[in-house]
OpenMM code with the backbone's topology and positions (N, CA, C; nanometers):
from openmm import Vec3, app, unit

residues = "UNK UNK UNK UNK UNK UNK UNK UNK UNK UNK UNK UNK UNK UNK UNK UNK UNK UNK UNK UNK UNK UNK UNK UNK UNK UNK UNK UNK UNK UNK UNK UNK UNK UNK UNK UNK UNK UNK UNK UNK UNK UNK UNK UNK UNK UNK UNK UNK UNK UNK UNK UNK UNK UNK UNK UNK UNK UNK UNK UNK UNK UNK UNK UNK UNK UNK UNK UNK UNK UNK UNK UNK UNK UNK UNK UNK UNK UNK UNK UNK UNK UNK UNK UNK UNK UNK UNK UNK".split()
positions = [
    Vec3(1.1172, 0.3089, -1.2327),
    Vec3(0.9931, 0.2603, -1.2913),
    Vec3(0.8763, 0.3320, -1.2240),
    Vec3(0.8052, 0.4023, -1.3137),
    Vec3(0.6663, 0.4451, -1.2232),
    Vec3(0.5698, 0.3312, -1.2316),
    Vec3(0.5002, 0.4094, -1.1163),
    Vec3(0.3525, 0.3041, -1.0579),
    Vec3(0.2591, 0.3365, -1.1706),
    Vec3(0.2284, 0.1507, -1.1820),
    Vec3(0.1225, 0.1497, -1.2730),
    Vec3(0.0068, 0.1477, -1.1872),
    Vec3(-0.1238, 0.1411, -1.3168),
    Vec3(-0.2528, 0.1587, -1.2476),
    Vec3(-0.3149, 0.1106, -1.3414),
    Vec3(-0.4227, -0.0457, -1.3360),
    Vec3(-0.5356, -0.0463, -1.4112),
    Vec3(-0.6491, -0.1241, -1.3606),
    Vec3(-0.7392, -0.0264, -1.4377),
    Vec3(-0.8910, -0.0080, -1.3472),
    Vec3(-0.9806, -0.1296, -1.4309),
    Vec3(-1.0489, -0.1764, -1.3302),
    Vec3(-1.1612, -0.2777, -1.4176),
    Vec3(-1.2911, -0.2935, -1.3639),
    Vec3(-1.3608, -0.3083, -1.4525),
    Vec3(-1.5197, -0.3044, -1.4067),
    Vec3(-1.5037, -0.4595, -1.3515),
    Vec3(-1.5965, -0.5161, -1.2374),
    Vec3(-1.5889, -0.6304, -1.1818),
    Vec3(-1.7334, -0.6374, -1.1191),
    Vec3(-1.7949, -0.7541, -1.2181),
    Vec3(-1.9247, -0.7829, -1.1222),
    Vec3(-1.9849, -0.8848, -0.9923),
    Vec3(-1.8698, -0.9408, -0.9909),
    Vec3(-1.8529, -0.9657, -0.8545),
    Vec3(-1.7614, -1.0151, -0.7662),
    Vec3(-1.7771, -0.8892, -0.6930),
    Vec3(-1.6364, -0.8283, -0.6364),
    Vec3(-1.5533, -0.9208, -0.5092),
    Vec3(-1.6425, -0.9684, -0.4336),
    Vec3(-1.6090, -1.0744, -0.3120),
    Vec3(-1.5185, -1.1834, -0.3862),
    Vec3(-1.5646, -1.2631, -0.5119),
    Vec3(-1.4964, -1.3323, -0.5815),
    Vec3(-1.3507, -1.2938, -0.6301),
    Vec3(-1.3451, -1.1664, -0.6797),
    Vec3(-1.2302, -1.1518, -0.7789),
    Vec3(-1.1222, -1.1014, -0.6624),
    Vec3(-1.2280, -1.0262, -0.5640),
    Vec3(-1.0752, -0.9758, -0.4002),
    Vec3(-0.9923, -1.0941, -0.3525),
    Vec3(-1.0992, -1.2396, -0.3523),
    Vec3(-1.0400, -1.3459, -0.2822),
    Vec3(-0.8753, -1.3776, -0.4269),
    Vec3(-0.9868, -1.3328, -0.5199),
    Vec3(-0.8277, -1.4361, -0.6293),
    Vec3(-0.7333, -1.3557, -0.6369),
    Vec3(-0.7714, -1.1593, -0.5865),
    Vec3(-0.6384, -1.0996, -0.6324),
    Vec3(-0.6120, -1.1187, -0.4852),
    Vec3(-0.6027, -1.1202, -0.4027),
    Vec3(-0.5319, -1.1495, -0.2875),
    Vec3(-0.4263, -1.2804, -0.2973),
    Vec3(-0.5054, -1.3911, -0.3090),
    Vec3(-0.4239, -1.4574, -0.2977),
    Vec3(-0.3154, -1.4843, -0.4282),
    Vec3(-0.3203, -1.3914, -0.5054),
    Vec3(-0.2416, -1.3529, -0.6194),
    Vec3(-0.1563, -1.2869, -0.5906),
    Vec3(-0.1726, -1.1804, -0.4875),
    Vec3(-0.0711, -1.0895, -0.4566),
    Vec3(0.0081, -1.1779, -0.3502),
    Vec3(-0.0734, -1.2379, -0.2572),
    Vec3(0.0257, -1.3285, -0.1211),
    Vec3(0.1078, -1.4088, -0.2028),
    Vec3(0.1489, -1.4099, -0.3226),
    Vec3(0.2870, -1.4924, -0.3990),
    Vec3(0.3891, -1.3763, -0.4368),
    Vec3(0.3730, -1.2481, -0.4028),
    Vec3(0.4901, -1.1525, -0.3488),
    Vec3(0.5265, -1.1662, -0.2279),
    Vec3(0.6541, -1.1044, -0.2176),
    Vec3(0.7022, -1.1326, -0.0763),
    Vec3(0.6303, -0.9513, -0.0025),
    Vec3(0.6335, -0.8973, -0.1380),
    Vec3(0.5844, -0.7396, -0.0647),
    Vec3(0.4071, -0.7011, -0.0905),
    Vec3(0.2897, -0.6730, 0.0039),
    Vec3(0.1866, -0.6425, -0.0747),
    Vec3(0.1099, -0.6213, 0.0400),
    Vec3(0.0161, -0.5065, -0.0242),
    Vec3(-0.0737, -0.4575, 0.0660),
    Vec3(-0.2033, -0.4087, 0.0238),
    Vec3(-0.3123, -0.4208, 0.1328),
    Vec3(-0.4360, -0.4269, 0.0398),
    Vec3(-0.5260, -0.3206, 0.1072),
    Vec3(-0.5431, -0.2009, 0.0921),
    Vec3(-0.6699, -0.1061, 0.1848),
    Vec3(-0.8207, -0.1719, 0.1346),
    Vec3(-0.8940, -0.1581, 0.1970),
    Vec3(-1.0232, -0.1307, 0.2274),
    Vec3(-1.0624, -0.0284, 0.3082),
    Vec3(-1.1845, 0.0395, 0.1933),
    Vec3(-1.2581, 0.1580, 0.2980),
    Vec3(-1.3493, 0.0804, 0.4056),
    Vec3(-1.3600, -0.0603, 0.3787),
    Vec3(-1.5037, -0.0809, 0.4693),
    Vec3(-1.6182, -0.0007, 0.4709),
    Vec3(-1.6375, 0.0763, 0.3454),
    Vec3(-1.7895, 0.1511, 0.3610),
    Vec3(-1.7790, 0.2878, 0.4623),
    Vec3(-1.6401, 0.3160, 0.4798),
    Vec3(-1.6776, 0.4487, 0.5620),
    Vec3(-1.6898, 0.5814, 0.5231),
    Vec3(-1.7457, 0.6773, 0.5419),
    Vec3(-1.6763, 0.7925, 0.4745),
    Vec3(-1.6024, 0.8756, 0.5475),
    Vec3(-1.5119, 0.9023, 0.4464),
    Vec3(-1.4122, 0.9785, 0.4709),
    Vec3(-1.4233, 1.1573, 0.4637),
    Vec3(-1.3458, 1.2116, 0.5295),
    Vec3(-1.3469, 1.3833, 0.5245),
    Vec3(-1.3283, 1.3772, 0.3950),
    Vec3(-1.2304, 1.3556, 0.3049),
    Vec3(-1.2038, 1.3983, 0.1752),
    Vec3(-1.2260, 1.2935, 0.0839),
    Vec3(-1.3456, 1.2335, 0.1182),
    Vec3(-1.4220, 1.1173, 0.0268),
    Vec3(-1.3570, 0.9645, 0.0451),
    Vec3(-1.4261, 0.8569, 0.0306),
    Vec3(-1.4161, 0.7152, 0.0627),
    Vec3(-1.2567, 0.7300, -0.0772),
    Vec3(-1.2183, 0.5807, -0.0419),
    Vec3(-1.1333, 0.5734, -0.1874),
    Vec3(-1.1491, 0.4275, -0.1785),
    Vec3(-1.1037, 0.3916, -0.3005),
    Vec3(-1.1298, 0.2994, -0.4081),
    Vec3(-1.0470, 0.1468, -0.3007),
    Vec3(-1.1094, 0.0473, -0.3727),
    Vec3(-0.9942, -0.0787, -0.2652),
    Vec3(-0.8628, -0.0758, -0.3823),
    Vec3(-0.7785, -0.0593, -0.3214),
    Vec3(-0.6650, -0.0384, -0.3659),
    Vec3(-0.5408, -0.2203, -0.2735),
    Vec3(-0.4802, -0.2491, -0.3895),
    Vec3(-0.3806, -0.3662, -0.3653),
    Vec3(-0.2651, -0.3265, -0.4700),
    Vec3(-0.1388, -0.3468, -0.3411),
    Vec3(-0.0150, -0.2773, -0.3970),
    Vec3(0.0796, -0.4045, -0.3842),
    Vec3(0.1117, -0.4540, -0.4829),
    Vec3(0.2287, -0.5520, -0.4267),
    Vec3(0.3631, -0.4958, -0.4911),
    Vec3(0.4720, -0.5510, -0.5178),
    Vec3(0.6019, -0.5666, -0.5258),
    Vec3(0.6632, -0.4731, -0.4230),
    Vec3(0.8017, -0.4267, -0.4762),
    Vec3(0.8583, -0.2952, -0.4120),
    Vec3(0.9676, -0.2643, -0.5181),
    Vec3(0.9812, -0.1733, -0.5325),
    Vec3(1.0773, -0.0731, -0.6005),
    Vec3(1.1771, -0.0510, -0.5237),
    Vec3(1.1184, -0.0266, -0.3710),
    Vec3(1.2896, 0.0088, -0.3325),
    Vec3(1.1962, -0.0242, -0.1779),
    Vec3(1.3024, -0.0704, -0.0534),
    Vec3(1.2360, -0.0874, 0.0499),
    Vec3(1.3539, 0.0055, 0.1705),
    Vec3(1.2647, 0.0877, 0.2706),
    Vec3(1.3242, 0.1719, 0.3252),
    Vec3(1.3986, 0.1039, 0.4695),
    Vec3(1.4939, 0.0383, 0.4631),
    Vec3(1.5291, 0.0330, 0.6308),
    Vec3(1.6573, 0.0936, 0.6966),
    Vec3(1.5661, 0.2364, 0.7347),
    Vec3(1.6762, 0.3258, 0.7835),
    Vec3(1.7262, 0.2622, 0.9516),
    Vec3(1.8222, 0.3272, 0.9730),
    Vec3(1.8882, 0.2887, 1.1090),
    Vec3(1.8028, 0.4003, 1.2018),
    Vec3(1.8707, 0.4466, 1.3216),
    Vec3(1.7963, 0.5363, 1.4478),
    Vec3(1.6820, 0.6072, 1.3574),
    Vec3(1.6912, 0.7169, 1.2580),
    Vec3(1.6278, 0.8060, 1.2127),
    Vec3(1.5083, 0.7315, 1.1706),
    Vec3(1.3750, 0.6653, 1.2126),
    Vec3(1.2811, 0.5849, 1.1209),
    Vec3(1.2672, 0.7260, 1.0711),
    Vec3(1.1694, 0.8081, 1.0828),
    Vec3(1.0721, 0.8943, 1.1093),
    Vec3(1.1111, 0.9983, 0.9758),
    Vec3(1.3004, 1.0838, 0.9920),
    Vec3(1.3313, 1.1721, 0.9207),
    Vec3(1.3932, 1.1037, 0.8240),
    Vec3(1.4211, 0.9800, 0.8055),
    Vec3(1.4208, 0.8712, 0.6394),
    Vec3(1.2891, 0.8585, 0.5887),
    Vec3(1.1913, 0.8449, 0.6164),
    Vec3(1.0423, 0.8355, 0.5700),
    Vec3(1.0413, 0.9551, 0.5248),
    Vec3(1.0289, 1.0763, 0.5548),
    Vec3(1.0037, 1.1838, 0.5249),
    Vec3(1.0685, 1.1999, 0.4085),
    Vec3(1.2758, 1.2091, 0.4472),
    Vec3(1.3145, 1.2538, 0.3179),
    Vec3(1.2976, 1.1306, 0.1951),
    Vec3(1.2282, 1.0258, 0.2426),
    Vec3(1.1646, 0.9535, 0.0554),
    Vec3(1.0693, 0.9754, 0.0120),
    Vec3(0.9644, 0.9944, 0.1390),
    Vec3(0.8693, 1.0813, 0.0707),
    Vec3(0.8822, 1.1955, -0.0031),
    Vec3(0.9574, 1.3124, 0.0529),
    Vec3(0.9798, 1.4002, -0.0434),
    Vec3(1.0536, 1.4298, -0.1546),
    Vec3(1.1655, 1.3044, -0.1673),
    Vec3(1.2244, 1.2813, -0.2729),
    Vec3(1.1486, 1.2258, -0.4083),
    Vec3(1.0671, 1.1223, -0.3712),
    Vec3(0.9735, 1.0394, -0.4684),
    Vec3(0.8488, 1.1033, -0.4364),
    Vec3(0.7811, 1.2039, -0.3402),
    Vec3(0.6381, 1.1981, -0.3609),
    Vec3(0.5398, 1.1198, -0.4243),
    Vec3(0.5019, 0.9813, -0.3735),
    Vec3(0.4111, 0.9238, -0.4439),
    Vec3(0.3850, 0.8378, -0.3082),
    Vec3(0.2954, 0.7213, -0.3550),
    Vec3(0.2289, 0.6832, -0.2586),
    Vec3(0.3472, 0.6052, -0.2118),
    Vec3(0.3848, 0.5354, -0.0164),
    Vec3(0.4303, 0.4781, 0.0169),
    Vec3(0.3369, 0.3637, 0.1167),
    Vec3(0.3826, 0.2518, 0.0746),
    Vec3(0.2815, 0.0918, 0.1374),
    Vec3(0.3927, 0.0393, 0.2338),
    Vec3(0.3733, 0.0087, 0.3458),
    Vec3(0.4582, -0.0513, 0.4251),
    Vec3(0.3854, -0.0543, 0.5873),
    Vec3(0.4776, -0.0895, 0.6231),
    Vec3(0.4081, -0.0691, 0.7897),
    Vec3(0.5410, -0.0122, 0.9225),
    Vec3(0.4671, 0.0439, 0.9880),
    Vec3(0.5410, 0.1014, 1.0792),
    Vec3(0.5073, -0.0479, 1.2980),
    Vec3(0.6605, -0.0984, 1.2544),
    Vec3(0.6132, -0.2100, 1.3479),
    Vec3(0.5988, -0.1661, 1.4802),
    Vec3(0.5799, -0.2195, 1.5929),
    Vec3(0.5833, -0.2021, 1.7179),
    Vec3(0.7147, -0.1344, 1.8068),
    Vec3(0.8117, -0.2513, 1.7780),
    Vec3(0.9530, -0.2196, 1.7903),
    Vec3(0.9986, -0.0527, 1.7764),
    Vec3(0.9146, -0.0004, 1.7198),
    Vec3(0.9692, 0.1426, 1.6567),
    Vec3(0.9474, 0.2390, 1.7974),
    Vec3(0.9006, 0.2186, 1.9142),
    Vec3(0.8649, 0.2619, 2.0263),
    Vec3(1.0051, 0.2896, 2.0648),
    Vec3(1.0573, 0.1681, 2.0589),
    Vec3(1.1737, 0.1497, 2.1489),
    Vec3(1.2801, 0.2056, 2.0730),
] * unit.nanometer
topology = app.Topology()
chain = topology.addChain("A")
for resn in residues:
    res = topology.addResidue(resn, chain)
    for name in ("N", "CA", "C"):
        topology.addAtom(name, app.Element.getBySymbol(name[0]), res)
């Protein structure tokens, strides 16, 4: 399944972040960027909220060279987090 995308004009925005948030916190998977107003080298980007998952990566020893080869298998965006534990 590819990633969908749809865009909407919203006039006020503090309101509609609180309802898609807590819209998305009824996935078990979801993640939400904010630029916070900064700029970026290659321009600010948009607030972006990603929930479900298509496929979830939990490789054994290799974190690092499993990330890579899904990234380069699927090239597209990947949402997740890299925990603490991963030190060790």
């Amino acid at each position: 399944m590819l990633r969908q995308q749809q865009h909407y004009q919203i006039n006020n925005s503090d309101a509609f972040m609180a309802r898609a948030l807590r819209w998305a916190g009824q996935h078990t998977h979801a993640a939400y960027l904010n630029p916070n107003g900064h700029q970026y080298l290659h321009g600010a980007f948009r607030h972006l909220l990603a929930f479900g998952a298509h496929r979830i990566l939990k490789p054994g020893e290799e974190y690092f060279e499993a990330l890579q080869k899904d990234w380069e298998q699927h090239q597209d965006w990947l949402f997740g987090y890299l925990s603490y534990e991963l030190k060790n």
